[in-house]
N, C-alpha and C positions, 0 to 999 in steps of 0.2 A: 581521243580524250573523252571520257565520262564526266558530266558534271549532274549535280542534284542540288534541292533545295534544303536549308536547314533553317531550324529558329531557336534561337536561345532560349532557355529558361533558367531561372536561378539566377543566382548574382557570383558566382564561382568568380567567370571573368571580367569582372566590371575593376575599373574603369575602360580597359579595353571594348570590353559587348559588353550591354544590356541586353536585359531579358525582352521577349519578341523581335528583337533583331531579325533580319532574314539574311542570310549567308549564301554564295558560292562555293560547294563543296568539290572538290575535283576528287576523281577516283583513281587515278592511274597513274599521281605521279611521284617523284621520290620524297621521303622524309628526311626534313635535315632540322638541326636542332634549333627549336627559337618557334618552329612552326605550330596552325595551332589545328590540332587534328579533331576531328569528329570520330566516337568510337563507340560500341555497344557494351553496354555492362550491363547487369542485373536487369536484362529484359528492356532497357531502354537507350538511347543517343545518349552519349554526355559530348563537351566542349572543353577542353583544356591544351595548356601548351607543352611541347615536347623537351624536356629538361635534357633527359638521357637515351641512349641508344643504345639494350644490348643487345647480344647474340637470341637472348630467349625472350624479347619485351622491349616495348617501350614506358618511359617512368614519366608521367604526367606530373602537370599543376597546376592550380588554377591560377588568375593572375593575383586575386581577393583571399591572400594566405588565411585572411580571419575565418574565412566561412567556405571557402573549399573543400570538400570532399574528393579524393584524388589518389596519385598511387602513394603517398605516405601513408593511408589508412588500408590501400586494397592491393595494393604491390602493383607489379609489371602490366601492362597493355599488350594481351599476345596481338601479333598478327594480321592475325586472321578477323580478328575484331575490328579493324581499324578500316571504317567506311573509305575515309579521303582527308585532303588538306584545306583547308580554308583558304578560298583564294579572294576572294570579293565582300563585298557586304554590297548587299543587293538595296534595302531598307532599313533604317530612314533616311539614312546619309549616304548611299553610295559612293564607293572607292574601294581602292586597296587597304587590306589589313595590313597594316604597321606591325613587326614582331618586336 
């Protein structure tokens, strides 16, 4: 197993994460729905959770429907983009992420 660090920014997933958050990212294991994946888009990390599962994408969302930018505006999540799953929060509060 692969793990990395992440950090929040934005307020997409809040009340879930706040922003500077620091995260346990795992790389190598499966996606099931509810989870909250770490993913490249437009040159940067975002943070959202996995609504749907297709054959060609995965369809994100934040948990902060008011102020989320996500796949209702950008479509599917190939692949291949998709860093790892959120498995820990490292700081402020360590523990498991609740889906």
């Amino acid at each position: 197993m692969r793990y990395q660090m992440a950090v929040v920014s934005g307020l997409s997933m809040v009340p879930t994460l706040a922003p500077g958050e620091r995260l346990l990212v795992r790389h190598d294991g499966p996606i099931v729905l509810g989870d909250i994946l770490v993913f490249k888009r437009a040159g940067q990390f975002d943070v959202k959770r996995v609504l749907h599962i297709e054959a060609n994408g995965i369809f994100v969302q934040g948990d902060n429907d008011l102020v989320s930018t996500d796949s209702r505006a950008y479509g599917l999540i190939p692949f291949d983009d998709v860093l790892g799953t959120v498995t820990y929060r490292l700081w402020p509060k360590p523990g498991r992420i609740k889906g």
